[in-house]
Backbone as ProteinMPNN parsed JSONL, in Angstrom:
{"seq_chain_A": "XXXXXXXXXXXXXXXXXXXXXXXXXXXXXXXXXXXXXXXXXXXXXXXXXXXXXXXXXXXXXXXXXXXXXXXXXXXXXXXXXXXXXXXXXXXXXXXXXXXXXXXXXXXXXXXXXXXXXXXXXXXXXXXXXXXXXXXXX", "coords_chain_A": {"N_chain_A": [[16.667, -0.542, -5.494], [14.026, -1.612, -5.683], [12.966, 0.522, -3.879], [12.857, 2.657, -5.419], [10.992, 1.743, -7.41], [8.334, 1.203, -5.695], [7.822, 3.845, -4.957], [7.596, 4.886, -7.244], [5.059, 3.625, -7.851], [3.677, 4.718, -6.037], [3.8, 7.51, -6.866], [2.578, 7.557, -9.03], [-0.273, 6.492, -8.311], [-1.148, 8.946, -6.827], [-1.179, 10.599, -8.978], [-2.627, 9.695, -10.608], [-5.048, 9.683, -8.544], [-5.346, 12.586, -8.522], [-5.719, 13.34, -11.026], [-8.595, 11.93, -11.102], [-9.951, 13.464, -9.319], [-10.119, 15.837, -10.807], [-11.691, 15.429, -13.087], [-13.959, 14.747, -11.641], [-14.072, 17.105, -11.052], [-14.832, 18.57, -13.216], [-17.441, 17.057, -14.364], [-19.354, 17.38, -12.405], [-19.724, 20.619, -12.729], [-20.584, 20.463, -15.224], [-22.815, 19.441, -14.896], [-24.142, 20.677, -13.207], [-24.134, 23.05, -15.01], [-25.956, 22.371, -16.865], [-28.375, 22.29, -15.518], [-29.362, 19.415, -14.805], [-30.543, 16.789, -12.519], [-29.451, 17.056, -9.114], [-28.688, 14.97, -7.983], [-26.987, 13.667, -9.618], [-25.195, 15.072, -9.646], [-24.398, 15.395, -6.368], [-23.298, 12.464, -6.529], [-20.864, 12.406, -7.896], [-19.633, 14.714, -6.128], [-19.573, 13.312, -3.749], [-17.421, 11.482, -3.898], [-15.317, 13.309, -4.026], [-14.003, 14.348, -1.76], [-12.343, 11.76, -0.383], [-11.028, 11.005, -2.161], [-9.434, 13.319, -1.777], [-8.027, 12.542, 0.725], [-6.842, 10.369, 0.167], [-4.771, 11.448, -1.511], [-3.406, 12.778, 0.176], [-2.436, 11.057, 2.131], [-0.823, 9.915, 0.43], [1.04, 11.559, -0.69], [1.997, 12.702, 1.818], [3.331, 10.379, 2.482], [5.274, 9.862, -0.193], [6.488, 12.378, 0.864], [7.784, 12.715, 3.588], [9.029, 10.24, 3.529], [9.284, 8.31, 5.989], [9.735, 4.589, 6.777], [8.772, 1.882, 8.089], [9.908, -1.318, 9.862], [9.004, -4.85, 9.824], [8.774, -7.656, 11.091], [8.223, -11.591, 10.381], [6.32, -14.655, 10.049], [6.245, -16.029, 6.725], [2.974, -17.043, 6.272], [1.445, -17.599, 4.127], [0.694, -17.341, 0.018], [-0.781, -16.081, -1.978], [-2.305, -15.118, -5.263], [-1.253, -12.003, -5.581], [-0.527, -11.302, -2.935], [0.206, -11.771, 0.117], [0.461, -13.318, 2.975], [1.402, -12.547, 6.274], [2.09, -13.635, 9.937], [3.227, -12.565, 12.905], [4.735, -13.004, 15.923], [2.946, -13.042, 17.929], [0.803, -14.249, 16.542], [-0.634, -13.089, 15.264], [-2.284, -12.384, 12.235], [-1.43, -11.007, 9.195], [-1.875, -9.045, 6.149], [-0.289, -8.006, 3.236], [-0.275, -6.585, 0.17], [1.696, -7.105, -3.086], [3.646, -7.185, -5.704], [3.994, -10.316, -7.828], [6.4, -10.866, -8.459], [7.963, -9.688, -6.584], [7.91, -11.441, -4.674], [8.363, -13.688, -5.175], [10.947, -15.604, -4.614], [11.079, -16.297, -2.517], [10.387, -18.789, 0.045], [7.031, -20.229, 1.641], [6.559, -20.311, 4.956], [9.001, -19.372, 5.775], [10.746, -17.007, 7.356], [10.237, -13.266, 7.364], [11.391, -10.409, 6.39], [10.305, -7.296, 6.55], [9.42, -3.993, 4.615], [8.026, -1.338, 4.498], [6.024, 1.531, 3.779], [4.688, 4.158, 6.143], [1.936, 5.127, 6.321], [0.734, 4.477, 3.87], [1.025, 1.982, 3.57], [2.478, 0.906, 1.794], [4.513, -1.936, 0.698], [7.868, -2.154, 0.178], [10.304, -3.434, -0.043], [11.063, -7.068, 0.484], [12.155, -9.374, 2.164], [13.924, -12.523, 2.844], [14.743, -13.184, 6.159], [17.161, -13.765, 8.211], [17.398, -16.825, 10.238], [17.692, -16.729, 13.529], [19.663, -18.511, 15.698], [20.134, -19.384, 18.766], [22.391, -20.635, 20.819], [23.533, -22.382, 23.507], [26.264, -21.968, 25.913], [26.998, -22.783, 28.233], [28.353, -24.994, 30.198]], "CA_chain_A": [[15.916, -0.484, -6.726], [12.749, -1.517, -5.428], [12.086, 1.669, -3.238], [11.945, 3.57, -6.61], [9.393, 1.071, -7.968], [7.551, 1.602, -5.132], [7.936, 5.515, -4.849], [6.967, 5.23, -8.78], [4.055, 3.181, -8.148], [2.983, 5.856, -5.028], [3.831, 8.854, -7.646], [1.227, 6.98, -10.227], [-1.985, 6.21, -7.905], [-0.924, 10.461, -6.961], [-1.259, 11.476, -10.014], [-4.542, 9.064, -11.261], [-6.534, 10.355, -7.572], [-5.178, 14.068, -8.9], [-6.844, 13.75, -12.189], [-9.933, 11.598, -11.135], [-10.861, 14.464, -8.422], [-10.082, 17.482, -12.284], [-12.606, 14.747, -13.823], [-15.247, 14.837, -11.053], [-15.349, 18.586, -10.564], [-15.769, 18.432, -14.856], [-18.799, 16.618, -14.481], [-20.278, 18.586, -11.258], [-19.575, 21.788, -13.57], [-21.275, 19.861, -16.379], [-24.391, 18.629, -14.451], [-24.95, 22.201, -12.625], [-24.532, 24.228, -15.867], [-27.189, 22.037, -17.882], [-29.683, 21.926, -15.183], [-29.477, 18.048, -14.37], [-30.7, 16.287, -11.492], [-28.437, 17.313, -8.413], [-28.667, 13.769, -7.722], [-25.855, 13.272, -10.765], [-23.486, 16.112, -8.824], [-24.309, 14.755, -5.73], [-22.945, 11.122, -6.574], [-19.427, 12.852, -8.381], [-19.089, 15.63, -5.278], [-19.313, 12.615, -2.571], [-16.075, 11.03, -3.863], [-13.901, 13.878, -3.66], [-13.264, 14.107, -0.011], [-11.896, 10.36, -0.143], [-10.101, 11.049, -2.691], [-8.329, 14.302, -1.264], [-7.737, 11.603, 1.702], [-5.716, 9.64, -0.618], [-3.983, 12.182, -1.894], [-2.791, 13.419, 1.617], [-1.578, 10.304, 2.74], [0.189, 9.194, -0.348], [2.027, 12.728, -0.242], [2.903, 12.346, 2.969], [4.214, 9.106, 2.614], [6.323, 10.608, -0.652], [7.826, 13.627, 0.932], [8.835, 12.035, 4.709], [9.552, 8.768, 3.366], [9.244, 7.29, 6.807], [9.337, 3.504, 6.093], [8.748, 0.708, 8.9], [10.237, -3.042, 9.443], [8.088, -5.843, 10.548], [9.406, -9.32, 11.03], [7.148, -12.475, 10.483], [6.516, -15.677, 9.08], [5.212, -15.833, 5.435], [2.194, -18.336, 6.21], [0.41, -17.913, 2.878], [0.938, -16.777, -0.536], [-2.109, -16.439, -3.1], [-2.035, -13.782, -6.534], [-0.576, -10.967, -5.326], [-1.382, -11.483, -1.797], [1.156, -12.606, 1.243], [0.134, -13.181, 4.418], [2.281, -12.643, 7.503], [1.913, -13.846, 11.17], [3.945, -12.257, 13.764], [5.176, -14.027, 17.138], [1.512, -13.635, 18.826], [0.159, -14.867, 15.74], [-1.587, -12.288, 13.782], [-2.179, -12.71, 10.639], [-1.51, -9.44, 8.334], [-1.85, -9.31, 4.538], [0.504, -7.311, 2.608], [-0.463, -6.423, -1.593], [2.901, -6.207, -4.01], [3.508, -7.538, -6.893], [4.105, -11.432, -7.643], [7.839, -10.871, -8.28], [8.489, -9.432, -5.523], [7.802, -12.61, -3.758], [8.892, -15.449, -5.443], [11.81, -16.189, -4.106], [10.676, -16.696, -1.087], [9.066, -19.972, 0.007], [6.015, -20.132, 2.562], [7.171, -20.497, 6.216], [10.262, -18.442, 6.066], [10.99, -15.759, 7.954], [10.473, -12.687, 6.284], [11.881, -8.433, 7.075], [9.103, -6.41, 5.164], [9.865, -2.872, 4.923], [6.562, -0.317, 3.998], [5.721, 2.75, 4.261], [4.038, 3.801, 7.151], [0.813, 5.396, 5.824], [-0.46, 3.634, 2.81], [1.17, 0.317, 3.776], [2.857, 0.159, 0.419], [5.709, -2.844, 0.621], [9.215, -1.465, -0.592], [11.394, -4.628, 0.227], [10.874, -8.359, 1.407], [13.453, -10.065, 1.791], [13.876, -13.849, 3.629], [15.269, -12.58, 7.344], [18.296, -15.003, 8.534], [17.055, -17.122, 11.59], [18.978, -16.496, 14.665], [19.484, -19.754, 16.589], [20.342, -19.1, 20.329], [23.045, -21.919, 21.153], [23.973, -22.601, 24.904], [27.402, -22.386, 25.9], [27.081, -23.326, 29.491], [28.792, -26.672, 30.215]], "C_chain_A": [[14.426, -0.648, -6.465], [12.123, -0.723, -4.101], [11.879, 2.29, -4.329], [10.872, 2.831, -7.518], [8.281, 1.414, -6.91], [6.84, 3.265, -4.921], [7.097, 5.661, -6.463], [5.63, 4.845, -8.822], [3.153, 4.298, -7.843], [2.589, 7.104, -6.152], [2.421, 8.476, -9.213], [-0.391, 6.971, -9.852], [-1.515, 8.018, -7.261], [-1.087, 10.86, -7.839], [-2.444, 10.862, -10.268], [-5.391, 9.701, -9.937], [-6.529, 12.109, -8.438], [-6.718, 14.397, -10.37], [-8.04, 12.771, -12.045], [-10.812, 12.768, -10.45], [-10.598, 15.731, -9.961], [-11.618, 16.596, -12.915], [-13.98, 14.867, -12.695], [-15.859, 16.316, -10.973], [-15.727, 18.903, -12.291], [-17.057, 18.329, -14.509], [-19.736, 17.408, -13.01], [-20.513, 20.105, -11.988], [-20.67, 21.354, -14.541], [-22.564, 19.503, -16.119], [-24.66, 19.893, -13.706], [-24.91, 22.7, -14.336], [-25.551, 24.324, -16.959], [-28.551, 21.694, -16.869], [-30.147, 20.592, -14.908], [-29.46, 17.586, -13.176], [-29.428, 16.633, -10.241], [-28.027, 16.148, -7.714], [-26.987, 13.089, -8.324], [-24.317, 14.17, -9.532], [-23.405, 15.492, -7.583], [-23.038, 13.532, -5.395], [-21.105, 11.456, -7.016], [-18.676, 14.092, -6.883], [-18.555, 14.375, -4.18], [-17.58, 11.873, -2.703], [-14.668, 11.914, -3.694], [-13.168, 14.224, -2.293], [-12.36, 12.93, 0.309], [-11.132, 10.255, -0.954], [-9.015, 12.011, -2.532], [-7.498, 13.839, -0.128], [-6.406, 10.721, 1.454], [-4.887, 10.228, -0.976], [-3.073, 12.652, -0.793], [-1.916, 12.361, 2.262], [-0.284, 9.674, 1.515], [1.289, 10.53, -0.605], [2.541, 12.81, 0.928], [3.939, 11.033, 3.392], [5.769, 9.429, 1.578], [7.049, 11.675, -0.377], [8.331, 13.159, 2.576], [9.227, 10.957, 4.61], [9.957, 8.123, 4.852], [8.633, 5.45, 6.74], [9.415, 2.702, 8.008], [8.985, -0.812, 8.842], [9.179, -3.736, 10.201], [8.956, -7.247, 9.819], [8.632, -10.335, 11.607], [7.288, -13.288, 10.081], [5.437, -15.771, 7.863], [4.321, -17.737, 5.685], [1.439, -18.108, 4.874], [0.663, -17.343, 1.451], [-0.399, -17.07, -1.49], [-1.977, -15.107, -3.861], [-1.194, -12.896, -5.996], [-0.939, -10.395, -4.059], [-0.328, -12.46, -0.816], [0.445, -12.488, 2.693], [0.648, -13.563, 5.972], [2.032, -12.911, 8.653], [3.114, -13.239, 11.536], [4.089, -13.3, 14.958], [3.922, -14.178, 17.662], [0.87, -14.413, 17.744], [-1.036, -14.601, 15.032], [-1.494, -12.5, 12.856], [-2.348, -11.519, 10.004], [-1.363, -9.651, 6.687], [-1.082, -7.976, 3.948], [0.171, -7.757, 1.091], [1.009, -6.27, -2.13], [2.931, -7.365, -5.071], [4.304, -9.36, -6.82], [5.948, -11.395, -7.672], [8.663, -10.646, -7.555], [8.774, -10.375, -4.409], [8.023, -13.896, -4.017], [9.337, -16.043, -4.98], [11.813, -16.637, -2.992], [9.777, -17.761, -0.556], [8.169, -19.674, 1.234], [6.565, -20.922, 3.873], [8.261, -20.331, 6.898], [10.228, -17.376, 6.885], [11.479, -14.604, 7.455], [10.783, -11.199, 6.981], [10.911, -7.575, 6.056], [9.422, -5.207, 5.202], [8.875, -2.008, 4.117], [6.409, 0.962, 4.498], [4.658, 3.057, 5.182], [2.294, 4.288, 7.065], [-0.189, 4.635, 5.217], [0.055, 2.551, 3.169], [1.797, -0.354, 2.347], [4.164, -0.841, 0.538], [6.638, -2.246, -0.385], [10.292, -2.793, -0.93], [10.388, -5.935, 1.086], [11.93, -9.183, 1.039], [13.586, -11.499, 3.133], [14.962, -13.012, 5.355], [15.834, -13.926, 7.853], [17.599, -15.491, 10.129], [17.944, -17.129, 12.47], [18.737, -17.869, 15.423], [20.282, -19.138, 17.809], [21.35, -20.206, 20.695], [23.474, -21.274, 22.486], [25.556, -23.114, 24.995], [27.836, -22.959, 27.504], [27.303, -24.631, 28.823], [29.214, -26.985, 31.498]], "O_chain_A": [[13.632, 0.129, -6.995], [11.155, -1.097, -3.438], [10.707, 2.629, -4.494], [10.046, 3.407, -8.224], [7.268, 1.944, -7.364], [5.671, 3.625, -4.786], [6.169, 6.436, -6.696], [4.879, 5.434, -9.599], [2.298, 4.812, -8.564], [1.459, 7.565, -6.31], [1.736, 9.15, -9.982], [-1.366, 7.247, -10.55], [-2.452, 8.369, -7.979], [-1.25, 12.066, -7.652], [-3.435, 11.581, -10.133], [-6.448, 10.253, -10.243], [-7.551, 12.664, -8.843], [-7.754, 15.032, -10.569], [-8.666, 12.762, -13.105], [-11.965, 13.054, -10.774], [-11.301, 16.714, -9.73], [-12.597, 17.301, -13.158], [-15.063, 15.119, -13.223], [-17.005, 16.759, -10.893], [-16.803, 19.42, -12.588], [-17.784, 19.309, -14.347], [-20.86, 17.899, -13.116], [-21.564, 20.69, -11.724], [-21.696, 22.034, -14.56], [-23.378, 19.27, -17.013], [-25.879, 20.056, -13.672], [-26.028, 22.621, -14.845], [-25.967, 25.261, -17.642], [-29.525, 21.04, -17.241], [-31.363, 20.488, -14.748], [-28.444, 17.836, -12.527], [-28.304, 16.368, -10.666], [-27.108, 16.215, -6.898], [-26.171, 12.37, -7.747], [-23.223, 13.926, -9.023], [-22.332, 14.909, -7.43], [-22.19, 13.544, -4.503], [-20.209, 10.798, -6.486], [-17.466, 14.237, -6.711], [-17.391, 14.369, -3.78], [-16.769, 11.794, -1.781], [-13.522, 11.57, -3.407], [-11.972, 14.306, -2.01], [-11.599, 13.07, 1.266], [-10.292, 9.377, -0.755], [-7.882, 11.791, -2.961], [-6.451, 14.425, 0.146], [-5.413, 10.47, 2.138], [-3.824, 9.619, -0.854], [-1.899, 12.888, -1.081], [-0.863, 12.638, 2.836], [0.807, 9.159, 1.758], [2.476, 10.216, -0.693], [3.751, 13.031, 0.983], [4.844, 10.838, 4.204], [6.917, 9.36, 2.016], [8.026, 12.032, -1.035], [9.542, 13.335, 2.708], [9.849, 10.485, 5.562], [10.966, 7.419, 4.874], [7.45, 5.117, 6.676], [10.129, 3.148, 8.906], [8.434, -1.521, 8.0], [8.559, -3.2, 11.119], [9.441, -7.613, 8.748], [8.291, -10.345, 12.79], [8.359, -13.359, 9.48], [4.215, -15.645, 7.937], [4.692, -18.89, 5.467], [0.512, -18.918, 4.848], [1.086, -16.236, 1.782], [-0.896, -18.186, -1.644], [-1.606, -14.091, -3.273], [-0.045, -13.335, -6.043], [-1.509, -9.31, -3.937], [-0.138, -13.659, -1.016], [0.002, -11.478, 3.239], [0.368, -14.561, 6.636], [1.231, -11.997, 8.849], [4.059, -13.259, 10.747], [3.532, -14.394, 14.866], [3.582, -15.33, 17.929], [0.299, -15.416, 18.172], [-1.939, -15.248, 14.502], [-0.408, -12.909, 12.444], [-3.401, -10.914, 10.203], [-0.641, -10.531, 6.219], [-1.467, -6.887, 4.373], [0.27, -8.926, 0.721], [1.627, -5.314, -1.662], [2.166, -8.33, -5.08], [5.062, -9.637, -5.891], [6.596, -11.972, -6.799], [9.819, -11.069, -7.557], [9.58, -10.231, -3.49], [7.917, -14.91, -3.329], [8.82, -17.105, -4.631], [12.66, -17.421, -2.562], [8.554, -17.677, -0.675], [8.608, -18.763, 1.937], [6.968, -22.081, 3.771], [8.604, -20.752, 8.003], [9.106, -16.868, 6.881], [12.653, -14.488, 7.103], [10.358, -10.97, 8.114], [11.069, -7.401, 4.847], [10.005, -5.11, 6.282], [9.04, -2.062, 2.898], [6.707, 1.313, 5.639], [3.667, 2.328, 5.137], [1.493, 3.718, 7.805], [-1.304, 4.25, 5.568], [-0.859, 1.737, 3.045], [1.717, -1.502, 1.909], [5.143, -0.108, 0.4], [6.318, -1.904, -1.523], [10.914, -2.958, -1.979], [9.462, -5.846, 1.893], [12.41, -9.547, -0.034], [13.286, -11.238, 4.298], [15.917, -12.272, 5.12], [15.183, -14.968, 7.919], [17.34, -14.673, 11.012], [19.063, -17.56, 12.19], [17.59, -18.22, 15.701], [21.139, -18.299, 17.533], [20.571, -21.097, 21.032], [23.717, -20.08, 22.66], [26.049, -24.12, 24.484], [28.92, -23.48, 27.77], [26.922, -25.185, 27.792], [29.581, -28.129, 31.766]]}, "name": "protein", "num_of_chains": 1, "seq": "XXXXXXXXXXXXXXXXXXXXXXXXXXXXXXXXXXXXXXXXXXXXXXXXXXXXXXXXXXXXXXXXXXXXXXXXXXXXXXXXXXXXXXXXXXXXXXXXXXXXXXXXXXXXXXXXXXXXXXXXXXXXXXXXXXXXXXXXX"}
């Protein structure tokens, strides 16, 4: 259930870059055809490259749905804001939504599962600790 929240979120900021880059070439149309400072088109042309950027990776992330695991410990939690260490002891920040993370207390061991592009979190879920027991005797 929460890969199609995620996939829905992806298919949402895809569609808002879509129609912010219909809204910029508006106003580039609108500021050449009245003769206004090229300063104005300028400032609306520079964003659409960065936004065709966005668009490319968040389509590529929706049509190969290649997702990636990472396994860490949740050292921090703040708004909508987790922050994972791995075994060397990086520290990585992962964005998703507060519900997604409740259940989970701080210093658990967590399986994250994201897409490999935008880095959008699909799943987190507490990852079972493996204890190693010695059977030599």
């Amino acid at each position: 259930m929460e890969d199609s929240k995620a996939a829905k979120n992806l298919r949402r900021a895809l569609y808002s870059s879509i129609g912010s880059i219909i809204i910029a070439c508006y106003f580039i149309w609108f500021n050449l055809a009245n003769n206004h400072p090229a300063i104005l088109s300028f400032a609306f042309f520079a964003g659409i490259p960065v936004l065709l950027f966005v668009i490319g990776m968040i389509s590529l992330d929706l049509i190969y749905q290649d997702k990636q695991s990472f396994v860490g410990t949740l050292a921090e939690k703040r708004h909508n804001k987790i922050y994972v260490t791995d075994a060397k002891g990086d520290k990585y920040t992962y964005r998703l939504p507060n519900e997604q993370f409740d259940h989970i207390e701080e210093g658990a061991q967590v399986e994250l599962r994201y897409y490999k592009r935008t880095k959008t979190v699909t799943s987190i879920q507490a990852a079972p600790i493996v204890i190693e027991e010695d059977y030599n005797i």
